[in-house]
TIRO-2110 file (N, C-alpha, C; in Angstrom, 1 decimal):
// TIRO-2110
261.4, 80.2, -32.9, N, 1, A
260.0, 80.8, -32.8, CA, 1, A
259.7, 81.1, -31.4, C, 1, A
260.2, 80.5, -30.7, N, 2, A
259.6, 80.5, -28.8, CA, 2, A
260.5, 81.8, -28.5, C, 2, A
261.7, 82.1, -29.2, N, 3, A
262.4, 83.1, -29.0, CA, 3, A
261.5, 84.4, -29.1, C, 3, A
261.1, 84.7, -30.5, N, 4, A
261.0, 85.9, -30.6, CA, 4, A
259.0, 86.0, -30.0, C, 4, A
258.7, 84.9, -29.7, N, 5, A
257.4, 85.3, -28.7, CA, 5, A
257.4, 86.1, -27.4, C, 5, A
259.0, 85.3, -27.0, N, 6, A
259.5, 86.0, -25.4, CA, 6, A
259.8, 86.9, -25.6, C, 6, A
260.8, 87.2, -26.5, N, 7, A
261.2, 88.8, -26.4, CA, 7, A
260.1, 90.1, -26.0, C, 7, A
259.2, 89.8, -27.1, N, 8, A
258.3, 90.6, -27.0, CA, 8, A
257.6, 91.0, -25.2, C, 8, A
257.3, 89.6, -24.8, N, 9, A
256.4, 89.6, -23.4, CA, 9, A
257.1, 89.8, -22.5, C, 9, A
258.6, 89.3, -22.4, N, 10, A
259.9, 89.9, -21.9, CA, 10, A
259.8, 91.6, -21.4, C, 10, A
260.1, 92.3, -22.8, N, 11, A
260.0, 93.8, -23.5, CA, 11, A
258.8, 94.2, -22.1, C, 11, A
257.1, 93.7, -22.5, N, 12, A
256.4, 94.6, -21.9, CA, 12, A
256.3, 94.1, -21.0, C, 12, A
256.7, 93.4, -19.9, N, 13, A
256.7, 92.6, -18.6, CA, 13, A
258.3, 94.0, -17.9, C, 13, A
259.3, 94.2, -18.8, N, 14, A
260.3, 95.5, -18.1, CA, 14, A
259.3, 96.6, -18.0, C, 14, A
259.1, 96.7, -18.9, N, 15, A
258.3, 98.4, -19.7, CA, 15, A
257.3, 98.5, -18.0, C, 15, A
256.5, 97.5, -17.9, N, 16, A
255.3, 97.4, -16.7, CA, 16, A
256.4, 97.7, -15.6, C, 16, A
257.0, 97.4, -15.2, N, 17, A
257.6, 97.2, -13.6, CA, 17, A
258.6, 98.6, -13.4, C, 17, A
259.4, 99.2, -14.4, N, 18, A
259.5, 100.5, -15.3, CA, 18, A
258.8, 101.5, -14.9, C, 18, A
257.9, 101.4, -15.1, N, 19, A
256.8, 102.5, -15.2, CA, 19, A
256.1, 102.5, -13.6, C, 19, A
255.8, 101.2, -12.9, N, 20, A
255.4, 100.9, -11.8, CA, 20, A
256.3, 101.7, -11.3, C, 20, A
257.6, 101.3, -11.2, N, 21, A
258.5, 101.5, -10.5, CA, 21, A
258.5, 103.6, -10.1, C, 21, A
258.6, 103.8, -11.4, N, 22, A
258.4, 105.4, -11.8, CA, 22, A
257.0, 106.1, -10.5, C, 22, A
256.4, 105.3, -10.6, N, 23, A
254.7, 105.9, -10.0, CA, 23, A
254.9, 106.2, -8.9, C, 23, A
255.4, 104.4, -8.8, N, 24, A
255.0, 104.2, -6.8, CA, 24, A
256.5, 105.5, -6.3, C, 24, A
257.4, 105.9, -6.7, N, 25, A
258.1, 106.7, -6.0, CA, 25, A
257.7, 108.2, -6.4, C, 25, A
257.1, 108.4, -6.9, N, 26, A
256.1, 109.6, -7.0, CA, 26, A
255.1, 109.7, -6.4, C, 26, A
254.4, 108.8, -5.7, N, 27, A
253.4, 109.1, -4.7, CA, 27, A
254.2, 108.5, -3.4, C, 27, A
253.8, 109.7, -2.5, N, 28, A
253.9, 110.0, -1.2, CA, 28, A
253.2, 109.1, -0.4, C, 28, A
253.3, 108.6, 0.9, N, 29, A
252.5, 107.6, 2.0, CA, 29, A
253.1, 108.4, 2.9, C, 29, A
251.5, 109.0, 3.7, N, 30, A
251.7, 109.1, 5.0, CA, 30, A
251.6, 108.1, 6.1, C, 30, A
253.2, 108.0, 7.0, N, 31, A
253.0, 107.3, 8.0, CA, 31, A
253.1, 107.6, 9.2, C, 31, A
252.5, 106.8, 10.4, N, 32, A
252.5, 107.8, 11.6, CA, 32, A
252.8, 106.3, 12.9, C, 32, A
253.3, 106.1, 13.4, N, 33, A
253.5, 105.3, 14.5, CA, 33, A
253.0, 105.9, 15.8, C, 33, A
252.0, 104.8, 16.5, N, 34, A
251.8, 105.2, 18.2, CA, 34, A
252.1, 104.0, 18.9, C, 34, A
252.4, 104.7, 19.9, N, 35, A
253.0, 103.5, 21.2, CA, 35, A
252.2, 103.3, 22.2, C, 35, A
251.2, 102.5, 21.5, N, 36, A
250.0, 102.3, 22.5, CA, 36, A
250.2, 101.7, 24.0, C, 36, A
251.5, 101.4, 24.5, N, 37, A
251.9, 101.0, 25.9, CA, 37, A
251.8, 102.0, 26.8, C, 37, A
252.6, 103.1, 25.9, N, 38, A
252.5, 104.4, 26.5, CA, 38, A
251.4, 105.3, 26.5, C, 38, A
250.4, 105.1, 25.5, N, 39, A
249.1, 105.9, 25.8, CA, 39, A
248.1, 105.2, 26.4, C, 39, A
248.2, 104.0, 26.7, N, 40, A
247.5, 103.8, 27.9, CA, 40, A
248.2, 104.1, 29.4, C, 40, A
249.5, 103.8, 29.3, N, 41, A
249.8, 104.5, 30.4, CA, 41, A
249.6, 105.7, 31.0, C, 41, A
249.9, 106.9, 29.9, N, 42, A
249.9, 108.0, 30.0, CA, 42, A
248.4, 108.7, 29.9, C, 42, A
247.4, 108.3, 29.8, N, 43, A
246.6, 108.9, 29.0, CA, 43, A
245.8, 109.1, 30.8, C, 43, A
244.4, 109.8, 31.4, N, 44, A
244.1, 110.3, 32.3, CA, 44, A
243.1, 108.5, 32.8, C, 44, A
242.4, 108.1, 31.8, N, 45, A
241.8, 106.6, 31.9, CA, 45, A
242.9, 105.7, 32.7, C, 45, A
244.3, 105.6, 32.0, N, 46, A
245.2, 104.4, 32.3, CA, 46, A
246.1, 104.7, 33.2, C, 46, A
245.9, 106.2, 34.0, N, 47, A
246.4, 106.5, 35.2, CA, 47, A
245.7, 106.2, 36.5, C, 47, A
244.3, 106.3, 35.7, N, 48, A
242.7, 105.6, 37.1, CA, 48, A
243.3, 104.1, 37.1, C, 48, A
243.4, 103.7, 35.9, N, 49, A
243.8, 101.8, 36.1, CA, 49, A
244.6, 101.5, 36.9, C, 49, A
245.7, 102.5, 36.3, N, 50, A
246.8, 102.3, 37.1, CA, 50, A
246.8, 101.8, 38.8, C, 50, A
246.1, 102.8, 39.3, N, 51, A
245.7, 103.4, 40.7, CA, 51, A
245.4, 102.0, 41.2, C, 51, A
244.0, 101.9, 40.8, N, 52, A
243.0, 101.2, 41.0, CA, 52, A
243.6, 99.8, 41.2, C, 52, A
243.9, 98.8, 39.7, N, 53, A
245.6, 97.8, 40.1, CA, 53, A
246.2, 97.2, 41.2, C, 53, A
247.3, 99.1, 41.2, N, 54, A
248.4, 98.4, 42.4, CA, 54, A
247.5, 99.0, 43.8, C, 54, A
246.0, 99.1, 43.6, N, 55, A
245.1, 98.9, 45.4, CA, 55, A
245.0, 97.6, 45.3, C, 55, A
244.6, 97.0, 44.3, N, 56, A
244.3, 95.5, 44.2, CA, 56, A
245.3, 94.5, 44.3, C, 56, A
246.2, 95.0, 44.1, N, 57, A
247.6, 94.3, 44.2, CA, 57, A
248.3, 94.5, 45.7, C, 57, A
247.9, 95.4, 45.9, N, 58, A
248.3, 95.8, 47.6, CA, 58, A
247.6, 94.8, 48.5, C, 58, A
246.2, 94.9, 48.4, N, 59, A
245.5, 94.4, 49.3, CA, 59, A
245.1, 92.7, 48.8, C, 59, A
245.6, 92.2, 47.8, N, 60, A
246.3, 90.7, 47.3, CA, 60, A
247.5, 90.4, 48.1, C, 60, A
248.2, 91.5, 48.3, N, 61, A
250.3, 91.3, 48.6, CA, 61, A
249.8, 91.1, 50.5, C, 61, A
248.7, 92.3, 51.1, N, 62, A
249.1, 92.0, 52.2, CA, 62, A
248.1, 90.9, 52.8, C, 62, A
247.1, 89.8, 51.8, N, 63, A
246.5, 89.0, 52.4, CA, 63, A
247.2, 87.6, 52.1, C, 63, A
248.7, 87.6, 51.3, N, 64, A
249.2, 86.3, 51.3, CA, 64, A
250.7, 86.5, 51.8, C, 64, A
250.8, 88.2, 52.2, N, 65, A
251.5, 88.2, 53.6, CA, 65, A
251.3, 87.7, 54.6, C, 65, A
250.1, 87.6, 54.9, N, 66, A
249.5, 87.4, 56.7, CA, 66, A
249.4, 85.6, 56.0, C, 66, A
249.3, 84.7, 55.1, N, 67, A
249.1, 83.4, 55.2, CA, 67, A
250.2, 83.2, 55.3, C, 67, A
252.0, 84.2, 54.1, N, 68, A
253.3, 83.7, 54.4, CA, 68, A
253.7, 83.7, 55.5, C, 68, A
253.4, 84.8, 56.5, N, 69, A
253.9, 84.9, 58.0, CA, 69, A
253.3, 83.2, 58.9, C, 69, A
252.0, 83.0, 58.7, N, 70, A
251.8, 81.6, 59.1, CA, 70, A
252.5, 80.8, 59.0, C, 70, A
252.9, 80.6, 57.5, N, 71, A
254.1, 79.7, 57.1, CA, 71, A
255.3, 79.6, 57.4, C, 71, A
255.7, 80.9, 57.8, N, 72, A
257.0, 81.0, 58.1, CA, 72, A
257.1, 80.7, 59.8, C, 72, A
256.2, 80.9, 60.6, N, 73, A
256.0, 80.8, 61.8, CA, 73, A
255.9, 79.2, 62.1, C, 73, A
255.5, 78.9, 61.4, N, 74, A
255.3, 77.0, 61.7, CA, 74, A
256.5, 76.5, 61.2, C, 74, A
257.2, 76.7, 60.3, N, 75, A
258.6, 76.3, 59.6, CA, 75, A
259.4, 76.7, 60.4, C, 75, A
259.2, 77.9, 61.1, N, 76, A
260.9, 78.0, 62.0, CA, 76, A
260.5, 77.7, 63.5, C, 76, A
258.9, 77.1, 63.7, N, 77, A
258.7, 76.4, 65.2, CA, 77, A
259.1, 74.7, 64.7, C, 77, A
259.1, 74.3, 63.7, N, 78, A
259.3, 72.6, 63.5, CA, 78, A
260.8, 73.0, 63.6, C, 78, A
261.7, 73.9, 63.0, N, 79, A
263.7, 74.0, 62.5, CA, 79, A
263.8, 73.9, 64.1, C, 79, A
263.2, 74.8, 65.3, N, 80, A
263.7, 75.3, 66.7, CA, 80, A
262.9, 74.1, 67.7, C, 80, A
262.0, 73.2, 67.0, N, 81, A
261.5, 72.2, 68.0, CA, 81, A
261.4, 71.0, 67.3, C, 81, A
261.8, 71.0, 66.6, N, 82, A
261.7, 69.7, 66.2, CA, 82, A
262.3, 68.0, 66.7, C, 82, A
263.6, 68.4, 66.7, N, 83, A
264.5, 67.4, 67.9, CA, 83, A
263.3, 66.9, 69.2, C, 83, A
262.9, 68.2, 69.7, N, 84, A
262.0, 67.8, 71.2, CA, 84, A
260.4, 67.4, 71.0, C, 84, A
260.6, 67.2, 69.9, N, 85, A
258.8, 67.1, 69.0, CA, 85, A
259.1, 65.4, 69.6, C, 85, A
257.8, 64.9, 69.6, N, 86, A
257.8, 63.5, 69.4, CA, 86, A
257.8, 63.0, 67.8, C, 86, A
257.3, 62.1, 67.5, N, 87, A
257.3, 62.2, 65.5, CA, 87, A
256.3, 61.8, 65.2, C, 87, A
255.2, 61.5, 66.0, N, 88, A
254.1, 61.7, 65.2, CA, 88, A
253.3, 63.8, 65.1, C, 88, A
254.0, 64.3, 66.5, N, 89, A
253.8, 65.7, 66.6, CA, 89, A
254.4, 66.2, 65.1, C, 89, A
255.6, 65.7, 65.1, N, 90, A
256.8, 66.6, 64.2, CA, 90, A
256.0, 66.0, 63.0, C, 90, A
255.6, 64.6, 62.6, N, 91, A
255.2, 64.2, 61.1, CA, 91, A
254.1, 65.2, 60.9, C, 91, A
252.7, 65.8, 62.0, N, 92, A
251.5, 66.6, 62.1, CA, 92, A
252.2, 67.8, 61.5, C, 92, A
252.9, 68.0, 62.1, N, 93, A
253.4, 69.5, 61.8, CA, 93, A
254.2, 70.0, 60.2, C, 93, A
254.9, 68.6, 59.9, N, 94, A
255.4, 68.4, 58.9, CA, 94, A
254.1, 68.5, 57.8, C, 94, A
253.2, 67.6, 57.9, N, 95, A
252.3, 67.6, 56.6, CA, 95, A
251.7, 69.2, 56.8, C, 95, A
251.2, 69.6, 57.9, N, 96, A
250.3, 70.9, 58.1, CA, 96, A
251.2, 71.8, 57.1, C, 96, A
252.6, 71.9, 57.4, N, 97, A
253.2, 72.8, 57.0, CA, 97, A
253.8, 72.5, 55.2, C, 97, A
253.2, 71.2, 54.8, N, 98, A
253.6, 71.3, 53.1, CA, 98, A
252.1, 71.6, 53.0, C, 98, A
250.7, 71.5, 53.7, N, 99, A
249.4, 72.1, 53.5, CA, 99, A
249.1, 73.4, 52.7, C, 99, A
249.9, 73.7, 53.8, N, 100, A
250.3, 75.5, 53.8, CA, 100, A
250.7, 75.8, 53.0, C, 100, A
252.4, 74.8, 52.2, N, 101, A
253.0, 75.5, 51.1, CA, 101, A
252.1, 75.5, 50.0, C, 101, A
251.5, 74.2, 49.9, N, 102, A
250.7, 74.1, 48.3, CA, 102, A
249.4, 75.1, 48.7, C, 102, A
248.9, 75.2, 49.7, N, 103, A
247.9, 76.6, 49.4, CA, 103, A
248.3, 77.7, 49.4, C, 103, A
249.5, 77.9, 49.5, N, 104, A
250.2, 79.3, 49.5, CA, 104, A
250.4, 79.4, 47.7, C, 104, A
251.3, 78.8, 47.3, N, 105, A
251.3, 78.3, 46.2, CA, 105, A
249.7, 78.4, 45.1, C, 105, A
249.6, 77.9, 45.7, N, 106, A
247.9, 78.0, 44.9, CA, 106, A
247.6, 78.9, 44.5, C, 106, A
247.1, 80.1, 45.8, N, 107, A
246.9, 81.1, 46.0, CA, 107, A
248.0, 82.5, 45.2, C, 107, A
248.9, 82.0, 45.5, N, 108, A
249.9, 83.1, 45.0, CA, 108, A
249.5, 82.7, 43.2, C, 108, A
249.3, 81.5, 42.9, N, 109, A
249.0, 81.3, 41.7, CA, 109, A
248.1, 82.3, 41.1, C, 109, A
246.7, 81.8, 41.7, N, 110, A
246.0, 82.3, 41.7, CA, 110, A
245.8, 84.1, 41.4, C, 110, A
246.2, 84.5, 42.3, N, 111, A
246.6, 86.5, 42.7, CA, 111, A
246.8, 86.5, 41.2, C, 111, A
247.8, 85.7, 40.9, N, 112, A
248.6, 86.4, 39.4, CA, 112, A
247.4, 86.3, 38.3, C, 112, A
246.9, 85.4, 38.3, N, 113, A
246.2, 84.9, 36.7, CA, 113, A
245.2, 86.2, 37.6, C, 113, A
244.7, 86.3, 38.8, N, 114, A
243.4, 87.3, 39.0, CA, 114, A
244.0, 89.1, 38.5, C, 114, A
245.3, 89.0, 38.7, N, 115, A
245.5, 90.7, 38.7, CA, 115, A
245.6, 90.7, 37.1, C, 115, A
246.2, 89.4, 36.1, N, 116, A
246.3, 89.3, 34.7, CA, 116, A
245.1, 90.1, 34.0, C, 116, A
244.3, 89.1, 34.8, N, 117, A
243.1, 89.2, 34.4, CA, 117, A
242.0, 90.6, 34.4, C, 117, A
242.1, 91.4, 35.7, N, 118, A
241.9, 92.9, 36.2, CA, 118, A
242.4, 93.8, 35.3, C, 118, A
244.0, 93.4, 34.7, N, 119, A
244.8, 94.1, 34.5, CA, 119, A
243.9, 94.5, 32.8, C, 119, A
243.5, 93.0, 32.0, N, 120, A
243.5, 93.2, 30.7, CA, 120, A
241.6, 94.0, 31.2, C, 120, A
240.8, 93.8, 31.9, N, 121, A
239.5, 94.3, 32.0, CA, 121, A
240.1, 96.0, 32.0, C, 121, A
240.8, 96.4, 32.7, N, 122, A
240.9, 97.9, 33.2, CA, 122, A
241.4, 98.0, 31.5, C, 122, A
242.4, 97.8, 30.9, N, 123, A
243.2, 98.3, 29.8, CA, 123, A
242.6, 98.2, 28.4, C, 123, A
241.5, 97.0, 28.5, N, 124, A
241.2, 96.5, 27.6, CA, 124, A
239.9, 97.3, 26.8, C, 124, A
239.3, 98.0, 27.6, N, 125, A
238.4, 99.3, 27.0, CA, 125, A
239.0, 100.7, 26.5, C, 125, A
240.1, 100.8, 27.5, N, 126, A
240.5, 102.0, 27.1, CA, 126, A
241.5, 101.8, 25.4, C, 126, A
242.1, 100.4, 25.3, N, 127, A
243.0, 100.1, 23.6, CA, 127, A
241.6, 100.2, 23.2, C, 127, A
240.5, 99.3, 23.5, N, 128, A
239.2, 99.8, 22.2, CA, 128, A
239.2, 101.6, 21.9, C, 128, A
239.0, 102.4, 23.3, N, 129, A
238.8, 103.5, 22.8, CA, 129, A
239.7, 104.2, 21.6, C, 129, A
241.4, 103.7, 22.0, N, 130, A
242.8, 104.5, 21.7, CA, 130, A
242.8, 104.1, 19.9, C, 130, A
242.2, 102.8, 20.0, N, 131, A
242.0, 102.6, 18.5, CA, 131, A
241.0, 103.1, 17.4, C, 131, A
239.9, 103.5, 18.2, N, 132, A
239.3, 104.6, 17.3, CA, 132, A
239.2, 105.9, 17.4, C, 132, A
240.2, 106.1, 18.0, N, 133, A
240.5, 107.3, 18.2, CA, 133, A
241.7, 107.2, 17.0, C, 133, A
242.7, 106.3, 16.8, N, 134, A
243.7, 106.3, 15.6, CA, 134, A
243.0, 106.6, 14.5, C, 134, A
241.7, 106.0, 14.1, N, 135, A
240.9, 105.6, 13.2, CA, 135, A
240.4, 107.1, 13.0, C, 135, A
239.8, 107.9, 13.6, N, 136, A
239.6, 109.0, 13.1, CA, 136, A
241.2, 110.4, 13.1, C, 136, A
241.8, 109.6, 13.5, N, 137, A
243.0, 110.5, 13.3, CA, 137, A
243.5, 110.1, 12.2, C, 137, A
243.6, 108.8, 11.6, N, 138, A
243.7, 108.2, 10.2, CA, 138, A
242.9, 109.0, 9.6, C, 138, A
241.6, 109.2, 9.5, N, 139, A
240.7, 110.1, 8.4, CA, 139, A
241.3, 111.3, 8.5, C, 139, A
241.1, 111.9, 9.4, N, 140, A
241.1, 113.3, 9.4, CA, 140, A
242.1, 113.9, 8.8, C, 140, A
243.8, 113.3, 9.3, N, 141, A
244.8, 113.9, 8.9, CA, 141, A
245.4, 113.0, 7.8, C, 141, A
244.7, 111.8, 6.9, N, 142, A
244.7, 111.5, 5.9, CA, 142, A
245.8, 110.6, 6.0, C, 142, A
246.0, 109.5, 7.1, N, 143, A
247.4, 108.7, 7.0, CA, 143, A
247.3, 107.4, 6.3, C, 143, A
248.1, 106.8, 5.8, N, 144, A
247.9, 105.8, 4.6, CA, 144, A
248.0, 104.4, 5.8, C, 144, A
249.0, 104.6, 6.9, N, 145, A
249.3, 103.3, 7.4, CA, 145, A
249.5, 104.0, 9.1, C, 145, A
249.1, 103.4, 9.8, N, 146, A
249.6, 104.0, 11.3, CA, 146, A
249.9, 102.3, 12.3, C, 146, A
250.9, 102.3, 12.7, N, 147, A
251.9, 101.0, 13.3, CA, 147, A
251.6, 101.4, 14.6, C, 147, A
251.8, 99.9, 14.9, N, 148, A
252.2, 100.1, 16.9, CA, 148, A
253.3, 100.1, 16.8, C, 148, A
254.0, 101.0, 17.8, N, 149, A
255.4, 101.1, 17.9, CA, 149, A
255.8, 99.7, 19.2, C, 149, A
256.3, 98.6, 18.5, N, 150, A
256.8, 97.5, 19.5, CA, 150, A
258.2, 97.9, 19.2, C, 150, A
258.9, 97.4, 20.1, N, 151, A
259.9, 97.9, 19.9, CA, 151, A
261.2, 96.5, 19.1, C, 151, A
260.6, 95.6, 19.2, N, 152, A
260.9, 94.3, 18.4, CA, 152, A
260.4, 94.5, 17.1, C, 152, A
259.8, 95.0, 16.7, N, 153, A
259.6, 95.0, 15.4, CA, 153, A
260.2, 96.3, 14.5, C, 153, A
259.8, 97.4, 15.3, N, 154, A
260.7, 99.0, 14.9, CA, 154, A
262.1, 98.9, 14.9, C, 154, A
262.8, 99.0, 14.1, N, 155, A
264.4, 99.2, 14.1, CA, 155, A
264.3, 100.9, 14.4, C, 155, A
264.1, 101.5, 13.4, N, 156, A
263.8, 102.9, 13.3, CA, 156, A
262.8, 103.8, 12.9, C, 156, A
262.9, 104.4, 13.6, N, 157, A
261.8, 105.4, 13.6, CA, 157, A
262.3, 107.2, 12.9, C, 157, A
261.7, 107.7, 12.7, N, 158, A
261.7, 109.6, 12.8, CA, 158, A
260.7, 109.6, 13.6, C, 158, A
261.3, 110.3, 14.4, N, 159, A
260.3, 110.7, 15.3, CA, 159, A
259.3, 111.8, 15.2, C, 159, A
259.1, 112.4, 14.1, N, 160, A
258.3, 113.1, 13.4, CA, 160, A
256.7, 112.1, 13.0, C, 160, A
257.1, 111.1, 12.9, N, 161, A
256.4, 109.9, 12.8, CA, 161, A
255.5, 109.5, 14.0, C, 161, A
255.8, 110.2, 15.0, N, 162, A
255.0, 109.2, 16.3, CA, 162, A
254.0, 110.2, 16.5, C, 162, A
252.9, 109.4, 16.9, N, 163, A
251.7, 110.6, 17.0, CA, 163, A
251.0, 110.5, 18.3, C, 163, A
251.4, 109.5, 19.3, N, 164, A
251.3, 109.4, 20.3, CA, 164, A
250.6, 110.2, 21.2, C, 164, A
251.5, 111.2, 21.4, N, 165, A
251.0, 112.6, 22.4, CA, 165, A
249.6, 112.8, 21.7, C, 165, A
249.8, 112.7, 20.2, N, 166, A
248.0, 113.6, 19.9, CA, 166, A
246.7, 112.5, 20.0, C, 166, A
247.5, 111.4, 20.2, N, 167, A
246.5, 110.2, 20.4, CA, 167, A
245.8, 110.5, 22.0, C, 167, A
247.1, 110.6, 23.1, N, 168, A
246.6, 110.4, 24.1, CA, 168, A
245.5, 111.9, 24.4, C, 168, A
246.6, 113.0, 23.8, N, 169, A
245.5, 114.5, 24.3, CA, 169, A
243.7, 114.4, 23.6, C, 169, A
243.5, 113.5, 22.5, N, 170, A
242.9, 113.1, 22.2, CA, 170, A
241.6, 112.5, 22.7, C, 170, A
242.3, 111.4, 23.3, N, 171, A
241.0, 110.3, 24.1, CA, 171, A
240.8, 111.2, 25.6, C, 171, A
241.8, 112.1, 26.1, N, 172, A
241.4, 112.9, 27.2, CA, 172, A
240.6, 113.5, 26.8, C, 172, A
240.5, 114.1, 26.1, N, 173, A
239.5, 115.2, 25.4, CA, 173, A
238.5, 114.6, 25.4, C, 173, A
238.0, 113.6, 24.7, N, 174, A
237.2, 112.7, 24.8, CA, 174, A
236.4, 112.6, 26.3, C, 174, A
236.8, 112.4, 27.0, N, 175, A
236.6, 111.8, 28.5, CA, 175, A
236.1, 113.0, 29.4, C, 175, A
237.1, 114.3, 29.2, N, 176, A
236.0, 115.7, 29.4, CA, 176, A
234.8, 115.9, 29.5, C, 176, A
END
């Protein structure tokens, strides 16, 4: 008896997935990948960041230049005097100069979490913009699915697929 109940639900449980099967390869999905690393890069916004950045990063690099030159200056006067130091001079000089390393240290710490941080403020308006800008490129030209292109996740692409360039000429346009 349990037999011929299954058959039946069997039967229309194929027939369903059959017929699915039939549909879904008869309808078409538009898809379109952008590589939003490169349209921030490239785009006229993420070239101002750009700029703007490595000034901030310049004038971070040459103000823990001028504290490394300190450091290096007191480290190679304790290596060249140290023998003729007395030891309470040489111990003074000794602590002054692990002072130095852990505020250099600090500091250098510091720079980084600060430029991180610059880095996501400058970038982090312009992905808002790039993303609705996808979003009406999604409507307009009617895409079913649009990917970031990482490159860990992409095995392959067609590059007929990437829409990148019309993303970035896009948000320029925009900014006009």
């Amino acid at each position: 008896m349990k037999k011929v109940v299954l058959v039946p639900i069997l039967g229309m449980f194929l027939l369903f997935f059959a017929t699915t099967h039939v549909s879904a390869t008869e309808t078409t999905v538009k898809l379109g990948i952008v590589d939003l690393n490169k349209a921030v890069n490239e785009s006229s916004q993420g070239k101002k960041a750009t700029v703007e950045l490595e000034s901030a990063i310049k004038g971070k690099q040459e103000e823990l230049d001028g504290k490394g030159k300190a450091f290096e200056k007191l480290k190679s006067q304790i290596d060249a005097q140290g023998s003729a130091m007395s030891a309470e001079v040489r111990k003074n000089k000794e602590d002054e100069l692990e002072r130095l390393t852990r505020e250099y240290q600090r500091e250098l710490s510091d720079s980084r979490k600060e430029m991180q941080k610059k880095e996501n403020e400058l970038t982090g308006h312009i992905v808002k913009e790039l993303r609705e800008i996808i979003n009406i490129i999604a409507h307009e030209d009617r895409y079913d699915l649009i990917i970031d292109k990482i490159p860990t996740l992409v095995l392959f692409e067609d590059n007929g697929l990437d829409i990148t360039d019309k993303v970035i000429k896009k948000l320029d346009e925009k900014k006009k």
